[in-house]
N, CA, C and O of each residue as an XYZ file, in Angstrom:
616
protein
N     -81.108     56.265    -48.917
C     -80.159     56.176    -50.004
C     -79.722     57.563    -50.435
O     -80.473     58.530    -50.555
N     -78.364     57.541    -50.661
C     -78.104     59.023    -50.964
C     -78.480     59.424    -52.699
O     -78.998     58.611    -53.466
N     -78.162     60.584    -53.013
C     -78.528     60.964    -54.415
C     -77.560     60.450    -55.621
O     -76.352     60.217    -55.672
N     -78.614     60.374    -56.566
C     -77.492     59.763    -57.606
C     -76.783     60.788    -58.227
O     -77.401     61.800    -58.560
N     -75.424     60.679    -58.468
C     -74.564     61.509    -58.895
C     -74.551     61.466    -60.195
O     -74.700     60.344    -60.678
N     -74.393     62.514    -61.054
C     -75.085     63.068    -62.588
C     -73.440     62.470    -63.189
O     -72.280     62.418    -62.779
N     -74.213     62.101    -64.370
C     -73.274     61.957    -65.610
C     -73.393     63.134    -66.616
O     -74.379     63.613    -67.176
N     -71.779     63.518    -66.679
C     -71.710     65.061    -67.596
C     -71.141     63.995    -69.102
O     -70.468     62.965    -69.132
N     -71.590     64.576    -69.882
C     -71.705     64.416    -70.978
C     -71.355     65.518    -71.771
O     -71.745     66.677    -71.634
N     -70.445     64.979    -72.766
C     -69.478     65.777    -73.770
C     -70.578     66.016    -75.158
O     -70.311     65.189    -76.029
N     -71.523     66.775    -75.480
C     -72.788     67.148    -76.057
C     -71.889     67.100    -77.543
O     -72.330     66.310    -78.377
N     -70.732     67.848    -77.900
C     -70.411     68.162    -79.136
C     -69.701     67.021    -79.834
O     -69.343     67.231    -80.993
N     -69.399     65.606    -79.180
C     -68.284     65.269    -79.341
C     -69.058     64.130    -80.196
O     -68.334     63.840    -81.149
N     -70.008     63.532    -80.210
C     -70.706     62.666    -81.294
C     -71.465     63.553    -82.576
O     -71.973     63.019    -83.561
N     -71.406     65.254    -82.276
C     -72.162     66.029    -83.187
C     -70.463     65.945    -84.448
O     -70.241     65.568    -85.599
N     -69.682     66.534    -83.331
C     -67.911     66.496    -84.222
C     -67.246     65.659    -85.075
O     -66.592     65.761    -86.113
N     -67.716     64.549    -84.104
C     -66.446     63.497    -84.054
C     -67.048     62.284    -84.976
O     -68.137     62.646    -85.421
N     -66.744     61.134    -85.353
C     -66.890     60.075    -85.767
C     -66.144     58.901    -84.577
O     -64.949     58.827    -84.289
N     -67.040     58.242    -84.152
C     -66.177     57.699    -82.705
C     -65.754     56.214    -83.118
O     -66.573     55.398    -83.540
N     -64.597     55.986    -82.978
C     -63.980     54.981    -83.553
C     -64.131     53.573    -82.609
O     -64.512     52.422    -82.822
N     -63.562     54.404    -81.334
C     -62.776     53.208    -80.098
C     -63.656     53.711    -78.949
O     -64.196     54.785    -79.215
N     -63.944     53.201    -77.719
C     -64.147     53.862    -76.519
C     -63.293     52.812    -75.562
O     -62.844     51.703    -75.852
N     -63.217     53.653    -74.151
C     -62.400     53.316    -73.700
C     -62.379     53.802    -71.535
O     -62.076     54.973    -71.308
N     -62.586     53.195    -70.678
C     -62.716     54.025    -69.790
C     -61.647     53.683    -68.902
O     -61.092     52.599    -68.723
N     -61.448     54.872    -68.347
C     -60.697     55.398    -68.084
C     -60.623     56.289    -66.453
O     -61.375     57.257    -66.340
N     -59.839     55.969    -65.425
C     -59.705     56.541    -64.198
C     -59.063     57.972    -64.152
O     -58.115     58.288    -64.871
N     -59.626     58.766    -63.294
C     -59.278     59.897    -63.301
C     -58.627     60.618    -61.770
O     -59.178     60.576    -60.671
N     -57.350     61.243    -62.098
C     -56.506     61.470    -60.481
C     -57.303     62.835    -60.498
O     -57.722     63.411    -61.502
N     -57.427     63.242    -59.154
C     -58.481     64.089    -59.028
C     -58.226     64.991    -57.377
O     -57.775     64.240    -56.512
N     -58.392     65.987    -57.065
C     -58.011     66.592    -55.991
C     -59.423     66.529    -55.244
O     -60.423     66.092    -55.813
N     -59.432     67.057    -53.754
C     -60.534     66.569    -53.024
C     -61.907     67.512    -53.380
O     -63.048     67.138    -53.651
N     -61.420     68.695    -53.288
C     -62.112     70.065    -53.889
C     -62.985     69.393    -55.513
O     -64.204     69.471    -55.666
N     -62.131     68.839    -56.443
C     -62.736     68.294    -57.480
C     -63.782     67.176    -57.400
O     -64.905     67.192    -57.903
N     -63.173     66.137    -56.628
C     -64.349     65.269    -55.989
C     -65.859     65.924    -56.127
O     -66.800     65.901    -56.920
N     -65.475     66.571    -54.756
C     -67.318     66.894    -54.623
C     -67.675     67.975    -55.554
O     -68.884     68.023    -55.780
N     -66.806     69.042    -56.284
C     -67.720     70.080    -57.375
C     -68.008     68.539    -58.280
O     -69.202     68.260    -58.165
N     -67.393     67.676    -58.976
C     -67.679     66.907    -59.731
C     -69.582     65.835    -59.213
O     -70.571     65.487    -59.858
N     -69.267     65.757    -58.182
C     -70.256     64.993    -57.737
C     -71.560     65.824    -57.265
O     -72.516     65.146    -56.890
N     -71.688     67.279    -57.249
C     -72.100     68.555    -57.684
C     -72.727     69.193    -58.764
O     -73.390     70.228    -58.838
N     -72.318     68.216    -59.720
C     -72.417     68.300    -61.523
C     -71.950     69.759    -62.061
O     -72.547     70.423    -62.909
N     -70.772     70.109    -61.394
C     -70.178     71.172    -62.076
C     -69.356     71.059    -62.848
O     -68.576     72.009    -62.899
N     -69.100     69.866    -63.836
C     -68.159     70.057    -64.450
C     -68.625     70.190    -66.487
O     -69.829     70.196    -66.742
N     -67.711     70.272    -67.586
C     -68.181     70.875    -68.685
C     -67.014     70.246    -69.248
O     -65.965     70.538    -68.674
N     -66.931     69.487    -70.189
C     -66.563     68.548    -71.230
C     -66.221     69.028    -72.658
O     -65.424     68.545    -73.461
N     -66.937     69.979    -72.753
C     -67.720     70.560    -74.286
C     -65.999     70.765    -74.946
O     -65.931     70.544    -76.155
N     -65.007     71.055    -74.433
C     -63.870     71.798    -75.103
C     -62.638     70.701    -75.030
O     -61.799     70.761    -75.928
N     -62.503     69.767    -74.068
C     -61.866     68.787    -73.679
C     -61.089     68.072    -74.623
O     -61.591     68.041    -75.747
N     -59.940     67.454    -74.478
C     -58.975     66.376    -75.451
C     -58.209     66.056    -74.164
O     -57.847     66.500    -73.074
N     -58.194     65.101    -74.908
C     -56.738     63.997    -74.198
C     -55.179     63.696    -74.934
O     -55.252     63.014    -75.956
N     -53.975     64.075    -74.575
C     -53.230     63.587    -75.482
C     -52.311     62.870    -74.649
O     -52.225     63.061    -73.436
N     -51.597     62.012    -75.321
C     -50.485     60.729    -74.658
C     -49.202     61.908    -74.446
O     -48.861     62.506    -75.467
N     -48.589     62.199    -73.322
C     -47.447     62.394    -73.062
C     -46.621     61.797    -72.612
O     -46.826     61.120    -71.605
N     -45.539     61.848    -73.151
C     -44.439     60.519    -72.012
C     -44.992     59.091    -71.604
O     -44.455     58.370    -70.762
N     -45.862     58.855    -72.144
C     -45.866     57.486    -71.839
C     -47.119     57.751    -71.142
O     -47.295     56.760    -70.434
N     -48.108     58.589    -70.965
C     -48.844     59.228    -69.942
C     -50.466     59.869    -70.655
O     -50.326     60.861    -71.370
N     -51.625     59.450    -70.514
C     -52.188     60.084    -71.315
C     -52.624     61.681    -70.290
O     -52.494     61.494    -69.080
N     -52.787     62.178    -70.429
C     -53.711     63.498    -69.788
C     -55.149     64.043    -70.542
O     -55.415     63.997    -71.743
N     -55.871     64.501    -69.573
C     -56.909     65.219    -70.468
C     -56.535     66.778    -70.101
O     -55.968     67.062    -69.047
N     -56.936     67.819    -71.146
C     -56.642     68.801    -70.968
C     -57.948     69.709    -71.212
O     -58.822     69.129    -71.857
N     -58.221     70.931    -70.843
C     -59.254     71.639    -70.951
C     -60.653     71.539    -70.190
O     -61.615     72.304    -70.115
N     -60.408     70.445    -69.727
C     -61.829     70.311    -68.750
C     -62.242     70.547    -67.957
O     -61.841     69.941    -66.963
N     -63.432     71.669    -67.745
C     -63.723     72.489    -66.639
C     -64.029     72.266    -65.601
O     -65.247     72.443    -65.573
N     -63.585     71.879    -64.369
C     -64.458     71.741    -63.099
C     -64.540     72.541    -62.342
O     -63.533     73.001    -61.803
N     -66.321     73.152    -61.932
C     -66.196     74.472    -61.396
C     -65.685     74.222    -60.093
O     -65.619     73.106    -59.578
N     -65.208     75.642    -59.407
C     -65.137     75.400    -57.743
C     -66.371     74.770    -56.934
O     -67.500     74.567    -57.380
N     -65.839     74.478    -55.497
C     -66.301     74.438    -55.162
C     -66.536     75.013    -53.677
O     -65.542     75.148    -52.963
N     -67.800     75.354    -53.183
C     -67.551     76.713    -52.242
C     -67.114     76.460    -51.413
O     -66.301     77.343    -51.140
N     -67.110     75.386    -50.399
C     -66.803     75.275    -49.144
C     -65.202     74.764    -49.439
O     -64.757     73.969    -48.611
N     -64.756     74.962    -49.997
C     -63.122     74.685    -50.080
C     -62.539     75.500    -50.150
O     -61.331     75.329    -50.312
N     -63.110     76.895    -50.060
C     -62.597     78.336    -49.991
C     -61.313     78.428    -50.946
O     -61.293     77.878    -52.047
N     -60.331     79.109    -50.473
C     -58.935     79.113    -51.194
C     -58.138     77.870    -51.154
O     -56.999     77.812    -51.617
N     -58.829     76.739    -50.521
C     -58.254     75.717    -50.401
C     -58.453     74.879    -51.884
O     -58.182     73.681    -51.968
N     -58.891     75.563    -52.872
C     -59.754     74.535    -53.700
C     -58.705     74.674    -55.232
O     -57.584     75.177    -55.152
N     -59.017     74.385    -55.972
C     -58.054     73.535    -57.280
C     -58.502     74.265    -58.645
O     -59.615     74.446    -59.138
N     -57.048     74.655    -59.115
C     -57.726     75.539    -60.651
C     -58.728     74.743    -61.808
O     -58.581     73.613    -62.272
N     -59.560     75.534    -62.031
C     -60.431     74.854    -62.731
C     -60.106     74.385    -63.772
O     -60.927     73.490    -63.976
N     -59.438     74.417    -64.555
C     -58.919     73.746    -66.105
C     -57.366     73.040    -65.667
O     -56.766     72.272    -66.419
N     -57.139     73.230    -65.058
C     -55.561     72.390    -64.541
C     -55.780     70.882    -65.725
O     -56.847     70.446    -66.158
N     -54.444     70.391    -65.984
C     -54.513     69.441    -66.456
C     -54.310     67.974    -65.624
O     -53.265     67.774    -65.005
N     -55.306     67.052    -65.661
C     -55.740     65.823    -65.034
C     -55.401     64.534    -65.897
O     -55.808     64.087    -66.970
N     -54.241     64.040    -64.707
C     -53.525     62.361    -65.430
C     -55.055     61.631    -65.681
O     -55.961     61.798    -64.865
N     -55.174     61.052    -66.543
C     -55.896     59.645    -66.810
C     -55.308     58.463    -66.153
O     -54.213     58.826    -65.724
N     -55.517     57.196    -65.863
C     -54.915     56.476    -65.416
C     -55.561     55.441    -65.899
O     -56.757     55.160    -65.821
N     -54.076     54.506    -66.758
C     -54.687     53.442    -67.899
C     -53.515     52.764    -67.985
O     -52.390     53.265    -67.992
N     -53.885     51.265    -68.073
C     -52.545     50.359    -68.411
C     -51.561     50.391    -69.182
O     -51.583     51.557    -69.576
N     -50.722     49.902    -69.659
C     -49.658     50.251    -70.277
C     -50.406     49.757    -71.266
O     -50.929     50.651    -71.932
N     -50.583     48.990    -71.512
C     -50.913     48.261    -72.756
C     -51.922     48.258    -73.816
O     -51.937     47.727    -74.927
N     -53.148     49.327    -72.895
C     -54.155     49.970    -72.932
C     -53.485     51.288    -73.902
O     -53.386     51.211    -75.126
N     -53.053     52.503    -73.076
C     -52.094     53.102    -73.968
C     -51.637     52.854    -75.079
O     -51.954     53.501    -76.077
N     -50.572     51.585    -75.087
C     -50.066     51.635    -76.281
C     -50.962     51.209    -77.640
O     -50.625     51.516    -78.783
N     -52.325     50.344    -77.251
C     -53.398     50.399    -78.473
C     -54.233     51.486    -78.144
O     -54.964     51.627    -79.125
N     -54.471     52.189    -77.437
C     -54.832     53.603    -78.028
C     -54.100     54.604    -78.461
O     -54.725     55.511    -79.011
N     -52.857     54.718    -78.369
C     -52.185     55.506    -79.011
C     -51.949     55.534    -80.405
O     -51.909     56.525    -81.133
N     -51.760     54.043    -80.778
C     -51.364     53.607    -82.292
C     -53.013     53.814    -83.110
O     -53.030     53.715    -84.337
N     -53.957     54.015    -82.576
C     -55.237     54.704    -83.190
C     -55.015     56.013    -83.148
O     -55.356     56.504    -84.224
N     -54.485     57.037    -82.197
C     -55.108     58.392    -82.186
C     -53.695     58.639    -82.624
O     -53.598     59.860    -82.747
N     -52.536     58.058    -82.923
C     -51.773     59.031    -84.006
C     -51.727     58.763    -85.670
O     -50.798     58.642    -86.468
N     -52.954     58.736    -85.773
C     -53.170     58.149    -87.137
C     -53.346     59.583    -87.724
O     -53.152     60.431    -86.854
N     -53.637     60.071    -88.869
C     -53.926     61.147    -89.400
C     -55.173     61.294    -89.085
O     -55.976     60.384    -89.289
N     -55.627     62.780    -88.391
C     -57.163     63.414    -88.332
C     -57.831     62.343    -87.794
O     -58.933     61.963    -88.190
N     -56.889     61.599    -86.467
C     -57.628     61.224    -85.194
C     -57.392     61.844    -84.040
O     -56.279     62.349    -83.894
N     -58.194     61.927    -83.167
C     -57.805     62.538    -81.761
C     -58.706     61.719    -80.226
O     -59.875     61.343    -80.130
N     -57.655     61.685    -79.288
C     -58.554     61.463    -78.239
C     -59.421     62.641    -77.817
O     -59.028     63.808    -77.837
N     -61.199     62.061    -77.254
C     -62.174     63.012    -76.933
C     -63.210     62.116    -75.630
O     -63.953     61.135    -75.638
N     -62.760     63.057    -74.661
C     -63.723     62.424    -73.534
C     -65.091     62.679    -74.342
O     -65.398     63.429    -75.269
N     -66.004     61.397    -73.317
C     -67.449     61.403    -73.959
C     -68.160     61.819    -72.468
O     -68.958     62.730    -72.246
N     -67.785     61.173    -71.857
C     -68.980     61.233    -70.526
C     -67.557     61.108    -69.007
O     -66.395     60.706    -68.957
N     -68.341     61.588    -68.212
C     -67.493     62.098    -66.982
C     -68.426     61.352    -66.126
O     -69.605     61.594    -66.386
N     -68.191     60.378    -65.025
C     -69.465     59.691    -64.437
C     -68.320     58.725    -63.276
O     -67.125     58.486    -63.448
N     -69.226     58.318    -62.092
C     -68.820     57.336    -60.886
C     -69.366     56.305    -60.813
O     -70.575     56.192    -61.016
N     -68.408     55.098    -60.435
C     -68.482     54.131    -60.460
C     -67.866     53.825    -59.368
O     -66.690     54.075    -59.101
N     -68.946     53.064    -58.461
C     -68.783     52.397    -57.641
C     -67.627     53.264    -56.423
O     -66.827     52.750    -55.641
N     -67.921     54.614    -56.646
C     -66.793     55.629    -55.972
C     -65.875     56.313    -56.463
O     -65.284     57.319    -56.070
N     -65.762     55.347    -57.840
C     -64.181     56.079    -58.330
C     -64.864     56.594    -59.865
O     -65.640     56.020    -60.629
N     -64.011     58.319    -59.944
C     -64.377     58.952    -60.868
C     -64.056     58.501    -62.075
O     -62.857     58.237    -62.169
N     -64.864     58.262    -63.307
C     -63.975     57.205    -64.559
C     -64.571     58.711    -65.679
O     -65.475     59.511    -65.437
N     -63.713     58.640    -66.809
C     -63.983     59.090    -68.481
C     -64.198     58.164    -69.076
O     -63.599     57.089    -69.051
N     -65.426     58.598    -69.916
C     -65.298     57.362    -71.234
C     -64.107     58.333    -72.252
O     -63.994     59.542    -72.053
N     -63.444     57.753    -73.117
C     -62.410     58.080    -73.662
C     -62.234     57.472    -75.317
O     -61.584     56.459    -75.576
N     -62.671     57.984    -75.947
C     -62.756     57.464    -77.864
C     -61.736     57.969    -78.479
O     -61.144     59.014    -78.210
N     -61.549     57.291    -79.234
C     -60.180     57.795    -80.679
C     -61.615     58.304    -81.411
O     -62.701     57.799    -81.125
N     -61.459     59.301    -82.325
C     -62.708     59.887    -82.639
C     -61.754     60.836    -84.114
O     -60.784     61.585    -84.237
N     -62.520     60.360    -84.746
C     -62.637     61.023    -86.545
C     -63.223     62.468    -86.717
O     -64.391     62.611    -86.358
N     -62.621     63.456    -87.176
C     -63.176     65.152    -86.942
C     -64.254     64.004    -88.133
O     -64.086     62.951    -88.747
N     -65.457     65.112    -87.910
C     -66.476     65.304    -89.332
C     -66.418     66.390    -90.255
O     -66.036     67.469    -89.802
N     -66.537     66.361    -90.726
C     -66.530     67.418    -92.260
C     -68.352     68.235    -92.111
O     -69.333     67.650    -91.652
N     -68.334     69.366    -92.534
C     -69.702     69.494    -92.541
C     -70.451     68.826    -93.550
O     -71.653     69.074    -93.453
N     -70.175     68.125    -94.409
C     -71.001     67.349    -95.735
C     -71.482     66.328    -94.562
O     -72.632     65.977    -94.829
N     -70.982     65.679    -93.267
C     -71.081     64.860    -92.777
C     -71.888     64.991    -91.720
O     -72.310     64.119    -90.960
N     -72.093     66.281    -91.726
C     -72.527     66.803    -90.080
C     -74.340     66.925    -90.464
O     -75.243     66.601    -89.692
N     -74.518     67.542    -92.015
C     -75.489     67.729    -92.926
C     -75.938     66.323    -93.371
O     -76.990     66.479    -93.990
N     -75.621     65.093    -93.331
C     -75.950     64.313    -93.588
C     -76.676     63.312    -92.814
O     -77.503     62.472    -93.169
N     -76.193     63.586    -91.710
C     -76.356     63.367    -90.064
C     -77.674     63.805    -90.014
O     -78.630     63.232    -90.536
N     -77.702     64.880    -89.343
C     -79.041     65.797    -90.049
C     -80.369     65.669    -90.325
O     -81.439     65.823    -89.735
N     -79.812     65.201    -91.856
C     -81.222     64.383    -92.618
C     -81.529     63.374    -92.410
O     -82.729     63.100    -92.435
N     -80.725     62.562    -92.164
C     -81.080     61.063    -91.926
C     -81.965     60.915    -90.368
O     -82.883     60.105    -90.243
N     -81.524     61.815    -89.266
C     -82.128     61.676    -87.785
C     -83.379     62.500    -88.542
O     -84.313     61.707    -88.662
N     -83.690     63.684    -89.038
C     -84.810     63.925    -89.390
C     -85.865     63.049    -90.223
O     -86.938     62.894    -89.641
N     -85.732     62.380    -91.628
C     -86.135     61.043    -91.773
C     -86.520     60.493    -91.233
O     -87.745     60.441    -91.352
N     -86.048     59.832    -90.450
C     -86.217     59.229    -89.260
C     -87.243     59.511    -88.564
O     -88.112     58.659    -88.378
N     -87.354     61.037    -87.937
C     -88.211     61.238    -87.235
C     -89.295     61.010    -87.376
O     -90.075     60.575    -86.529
N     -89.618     61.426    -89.114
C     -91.137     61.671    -89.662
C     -91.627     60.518    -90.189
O     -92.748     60.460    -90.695
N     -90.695     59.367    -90.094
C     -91.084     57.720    -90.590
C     -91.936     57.582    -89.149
O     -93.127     57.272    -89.170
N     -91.206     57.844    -87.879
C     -91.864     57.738    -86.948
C     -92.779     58.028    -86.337
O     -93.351     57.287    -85.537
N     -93.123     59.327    -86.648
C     -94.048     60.196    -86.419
C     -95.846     59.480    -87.287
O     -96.967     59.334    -86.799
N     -95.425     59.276    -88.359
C     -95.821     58.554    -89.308
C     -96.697     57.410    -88.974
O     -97.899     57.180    -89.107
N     -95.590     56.719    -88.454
C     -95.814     55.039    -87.939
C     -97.136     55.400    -86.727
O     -98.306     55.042    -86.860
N     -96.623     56.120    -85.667
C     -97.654     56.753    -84.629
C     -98.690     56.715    -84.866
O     -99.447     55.851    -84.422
N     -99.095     57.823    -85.789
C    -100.392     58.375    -86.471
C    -101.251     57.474    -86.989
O    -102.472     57.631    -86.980
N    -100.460     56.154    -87.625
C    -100.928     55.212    -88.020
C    -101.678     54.051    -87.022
O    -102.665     53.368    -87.296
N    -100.861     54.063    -85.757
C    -101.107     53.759    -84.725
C    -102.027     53.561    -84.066
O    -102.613     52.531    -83.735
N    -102.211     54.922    -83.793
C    -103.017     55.783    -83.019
C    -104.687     56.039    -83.918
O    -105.722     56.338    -83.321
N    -104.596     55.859    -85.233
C    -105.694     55.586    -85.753
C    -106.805     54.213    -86.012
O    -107.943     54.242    -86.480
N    -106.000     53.043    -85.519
C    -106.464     52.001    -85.124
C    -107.274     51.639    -84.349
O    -107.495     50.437    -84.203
């Protein structure tokens, strides 16, 4: 069996965002990108998507080279069509042009061969929100930690 190919994951985008919608999403992709992607060279962290023309794109997303494609190989931040139904589009669009929404890839991953994005309408956070976040996963922790000890003393 061959190796399993890594899921890149967008680290900042549930720390940022408030995630409304998800959504996945096919990605047009050059051959050079293929395998750096299946490589796990690629980086999410800076990434958006916006609807053009009828068209969504993602923009900013890094995929490193890859070596054996020499000069044959594909700029690393180039911008990459999404590929999504019409109809799909038009209810994600009428979410992400709402005020202080935006599309934000979450995860970069293969399926069954073909490269897909997960894709959210996503709410910026405020830092009161980011701080609140925070405390509550910490809480959390030490209820658990807690519970353990209790556990473990049985």
């Amino acid at each position: 069996m061959g190796s399993k190919t890594p899921r890149i994951r967008n680290k900042k985008a549930r720390r940022d965002y408030e995630i409304l919608e998800t959504l996945e999403a096919g990605l047009v992709l050059e051959g050079s990108e293929v395998k750096a992607l299946r490589d796990g060279k690629a980086n999410l962290d800076e990434a958006f998507a916006r609807v053009v023309d009828g068209e969504v794109w993602l923009y900013n997303m890094h995929i490193g080279p890859y070596k054996q494609a020499g000069r044959f190989g594909h700029d690393p931040r180039r911008a990459r069509k999404l590929l999504l139904k019409k109809r799909e589009i038009d209810r994600f669009l009428g979410r992400a042009i709402e005020k202080g929404h935006t599309l934000v890839p979450l995860a970069l991953y293969f399926r069954r061969g073909w490269a897909k994005v997960e894709l959210a309408v996503a709410r910026g956070k405020r830092e009161f929100d980011k701080r609140e976040d925070l405390k509550r996963r910490e809480h959390q922790r030490q209820i658990d930690r807690e519970l353990a000890r209790r556990q473990h003393r049985r």
